[in-house]
SEKE-110406 format. One record per residue (C-alpha): residue number from 1; x, y, z. Coordinates in nm, 4 decimals. Layout:
N
@seq: NUM&x: X&y: Y&z: Z
...
***
This chain:
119
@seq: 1&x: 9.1150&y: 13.7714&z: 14.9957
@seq: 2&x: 9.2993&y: 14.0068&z: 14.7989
@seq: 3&x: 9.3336&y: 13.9632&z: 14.4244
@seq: 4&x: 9.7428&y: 13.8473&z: 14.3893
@seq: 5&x: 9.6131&y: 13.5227&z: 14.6503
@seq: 6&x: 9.2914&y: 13.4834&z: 14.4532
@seq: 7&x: 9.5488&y: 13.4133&z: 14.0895
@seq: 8&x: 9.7832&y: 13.2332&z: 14.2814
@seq: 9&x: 9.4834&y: 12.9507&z: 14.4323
@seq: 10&x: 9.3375&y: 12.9709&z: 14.0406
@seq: 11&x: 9.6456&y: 12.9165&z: 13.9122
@seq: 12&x: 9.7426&y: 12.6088&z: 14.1252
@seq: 13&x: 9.4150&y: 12.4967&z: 14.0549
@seq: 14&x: 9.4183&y: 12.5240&z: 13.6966
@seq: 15&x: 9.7795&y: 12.3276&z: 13.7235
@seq: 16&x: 9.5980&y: 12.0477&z: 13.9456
@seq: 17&x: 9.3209&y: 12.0080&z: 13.6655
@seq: 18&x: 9.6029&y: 11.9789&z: 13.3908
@seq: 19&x: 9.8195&y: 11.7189&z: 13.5594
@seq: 20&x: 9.4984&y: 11.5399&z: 13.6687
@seq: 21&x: 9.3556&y: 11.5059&z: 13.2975
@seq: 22&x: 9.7439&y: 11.4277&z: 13.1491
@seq: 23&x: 9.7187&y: 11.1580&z: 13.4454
@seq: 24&x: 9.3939&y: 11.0090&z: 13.3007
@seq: 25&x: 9.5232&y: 11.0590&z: 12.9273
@seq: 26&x: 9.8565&y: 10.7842&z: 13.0294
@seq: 27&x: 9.6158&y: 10.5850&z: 13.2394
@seq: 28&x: 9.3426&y: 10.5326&z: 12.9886
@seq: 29&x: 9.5617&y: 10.2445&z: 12.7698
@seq: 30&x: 9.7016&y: 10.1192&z: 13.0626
@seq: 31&x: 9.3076&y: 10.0514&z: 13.2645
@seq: 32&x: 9.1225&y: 9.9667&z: 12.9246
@seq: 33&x: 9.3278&y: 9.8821&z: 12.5910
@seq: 34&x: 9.2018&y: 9.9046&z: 12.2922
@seq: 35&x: 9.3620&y: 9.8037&z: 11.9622
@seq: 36&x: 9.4546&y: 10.1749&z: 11.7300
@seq: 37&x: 9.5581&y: 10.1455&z: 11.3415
@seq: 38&x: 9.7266&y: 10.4177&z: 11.2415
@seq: 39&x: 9.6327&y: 10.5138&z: 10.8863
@seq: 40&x: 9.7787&y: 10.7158&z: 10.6556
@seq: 41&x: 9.7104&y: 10.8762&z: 10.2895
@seq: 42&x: 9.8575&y: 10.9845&z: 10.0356
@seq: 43&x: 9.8359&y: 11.3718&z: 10.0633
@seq: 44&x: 9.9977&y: 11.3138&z: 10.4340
@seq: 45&x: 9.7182&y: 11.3260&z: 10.6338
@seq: 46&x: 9.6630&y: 11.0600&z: 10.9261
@seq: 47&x: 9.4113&y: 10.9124&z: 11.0735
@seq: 48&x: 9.3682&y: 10.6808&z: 11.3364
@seq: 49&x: 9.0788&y: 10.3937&z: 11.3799
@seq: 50&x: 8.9711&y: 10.2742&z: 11.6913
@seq: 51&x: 8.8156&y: 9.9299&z: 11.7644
@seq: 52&x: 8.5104&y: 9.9089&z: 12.0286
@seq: 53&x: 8.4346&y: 9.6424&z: 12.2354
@seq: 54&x: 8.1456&y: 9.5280&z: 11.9934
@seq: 55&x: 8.3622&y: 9.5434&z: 11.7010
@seq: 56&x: 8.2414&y: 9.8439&z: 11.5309
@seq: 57&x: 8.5674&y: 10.0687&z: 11.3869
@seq: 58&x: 8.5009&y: 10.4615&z: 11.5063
@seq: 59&x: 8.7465&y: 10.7032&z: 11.3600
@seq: 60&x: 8.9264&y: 10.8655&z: 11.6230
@seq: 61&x: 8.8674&y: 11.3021&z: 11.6442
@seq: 62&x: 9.1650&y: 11.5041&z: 11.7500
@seq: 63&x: 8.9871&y: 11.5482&z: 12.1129
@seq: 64&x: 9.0744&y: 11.1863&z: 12.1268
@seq: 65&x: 9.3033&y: 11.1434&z: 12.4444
@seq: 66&x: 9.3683&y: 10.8133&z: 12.4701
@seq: 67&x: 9.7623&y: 10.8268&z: 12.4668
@seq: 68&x: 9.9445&y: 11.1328&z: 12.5149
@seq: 69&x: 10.2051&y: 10.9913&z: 12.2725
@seq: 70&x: 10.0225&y: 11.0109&z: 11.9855
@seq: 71&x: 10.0204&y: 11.4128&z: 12.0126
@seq: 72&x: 10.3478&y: 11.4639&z: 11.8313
@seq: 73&x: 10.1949&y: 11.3408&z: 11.5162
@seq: 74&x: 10.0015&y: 11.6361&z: 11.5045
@seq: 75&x: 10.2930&y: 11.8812&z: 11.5932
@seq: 76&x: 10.5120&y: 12.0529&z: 11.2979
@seq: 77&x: 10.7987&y: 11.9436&z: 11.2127
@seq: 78&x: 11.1204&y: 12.0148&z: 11.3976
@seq: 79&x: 11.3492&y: 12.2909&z: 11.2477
@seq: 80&x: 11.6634&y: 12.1993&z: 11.0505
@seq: 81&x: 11.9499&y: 12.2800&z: 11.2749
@seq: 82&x: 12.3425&y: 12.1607&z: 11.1749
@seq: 83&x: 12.3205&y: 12.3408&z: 10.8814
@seq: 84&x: 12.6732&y: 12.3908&z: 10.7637
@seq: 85&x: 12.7696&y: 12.7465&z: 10.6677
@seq: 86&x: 12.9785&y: 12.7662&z: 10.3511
@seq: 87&x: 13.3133&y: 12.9371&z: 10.4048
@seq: 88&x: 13.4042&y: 13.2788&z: 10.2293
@seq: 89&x: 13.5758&y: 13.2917&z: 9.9343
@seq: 90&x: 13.8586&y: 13.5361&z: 10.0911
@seq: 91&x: 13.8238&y: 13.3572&z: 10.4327
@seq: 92&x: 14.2191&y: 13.3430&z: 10.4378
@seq: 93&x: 14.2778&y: 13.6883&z: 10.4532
@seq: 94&x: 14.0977&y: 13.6771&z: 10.7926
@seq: 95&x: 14.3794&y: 13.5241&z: 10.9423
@seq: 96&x: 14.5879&y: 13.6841&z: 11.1697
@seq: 97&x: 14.9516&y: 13.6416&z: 10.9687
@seq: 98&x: 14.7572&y: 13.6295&z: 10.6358
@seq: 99&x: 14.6964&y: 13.9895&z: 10.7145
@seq: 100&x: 14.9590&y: 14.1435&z: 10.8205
@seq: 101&x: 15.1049&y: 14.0084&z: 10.5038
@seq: 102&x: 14.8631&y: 14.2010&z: 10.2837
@seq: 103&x: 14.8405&y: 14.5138&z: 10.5266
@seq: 104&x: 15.2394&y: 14.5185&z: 10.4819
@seq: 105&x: 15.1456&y: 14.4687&z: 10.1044
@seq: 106&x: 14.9438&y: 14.7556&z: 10.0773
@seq: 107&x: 15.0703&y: 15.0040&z: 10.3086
@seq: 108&x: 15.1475&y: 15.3801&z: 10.2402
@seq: 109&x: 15.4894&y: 15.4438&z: 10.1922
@seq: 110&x: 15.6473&y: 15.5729&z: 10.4634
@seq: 111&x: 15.6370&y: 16.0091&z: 10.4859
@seq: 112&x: 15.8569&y: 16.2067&z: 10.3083
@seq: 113&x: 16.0399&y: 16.3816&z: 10.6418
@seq: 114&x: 16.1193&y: 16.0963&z: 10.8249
@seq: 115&x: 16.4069&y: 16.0755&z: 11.0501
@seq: 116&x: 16.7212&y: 16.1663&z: 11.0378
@seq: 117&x: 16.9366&y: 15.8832&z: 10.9210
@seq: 118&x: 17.2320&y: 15.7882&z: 11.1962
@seq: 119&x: 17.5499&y: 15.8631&z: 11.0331
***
């Protein structure tokens, strides 16, 4: 087998094992639910509790993979987009008509041998 096949099977393979383990991840609340509080501090960090079968109250790692919903709460925070750019202060003389008016305004005078006048 030459070596493009051989990264082509691992890479199917590795895809297979991915969608396999997000497949056990959504199935996991759905076979065996188990109540989750969600609880945060004061400096922002979270942490979530988990309730066994016996009653005990295990904290939760971040290898947890009970629901892959709760990975966004881990994730950074979305950048700020619709920011509003201010407009220039001389904006108006960008305008088309705005300046020609000011190029008229501050044109050369015209040269000294024009053209003969029509008389």
């Amino acid at each position: 087998m030459n070596m493009p096949r051989i990264f082509y099977v691992l890479r199917l393979w590795v895809l297979a094992w991915f969608l396999a383990s997000l497949g056990v991840a959504i199935a996991a609340p759905i076979v065996h639910p188990q109540p989750v509080q969600l609880i945060c501090s004061g400096t922002g960090a979270i942490m979530l509790l988990m309730q066994t079968d016996d009653g005990t109250v295990e904290k939760m790692g971040s290898s947890g993979m009970d629901c892959p919903l709760c990975t966004p709460v881990g994730a950074p925070p979305a950048p700020a987009i619709g920011t509003v750019i201010p407009p220039l202060p001389l904006a108006h003389a960008l305008q088309p008509i705005e300046a020609a008016r000011i190029a008229a305004a501050t044109a050369a005078p015209l040269p000294a041998r024009g053209p003969p006048p029509l008389s």
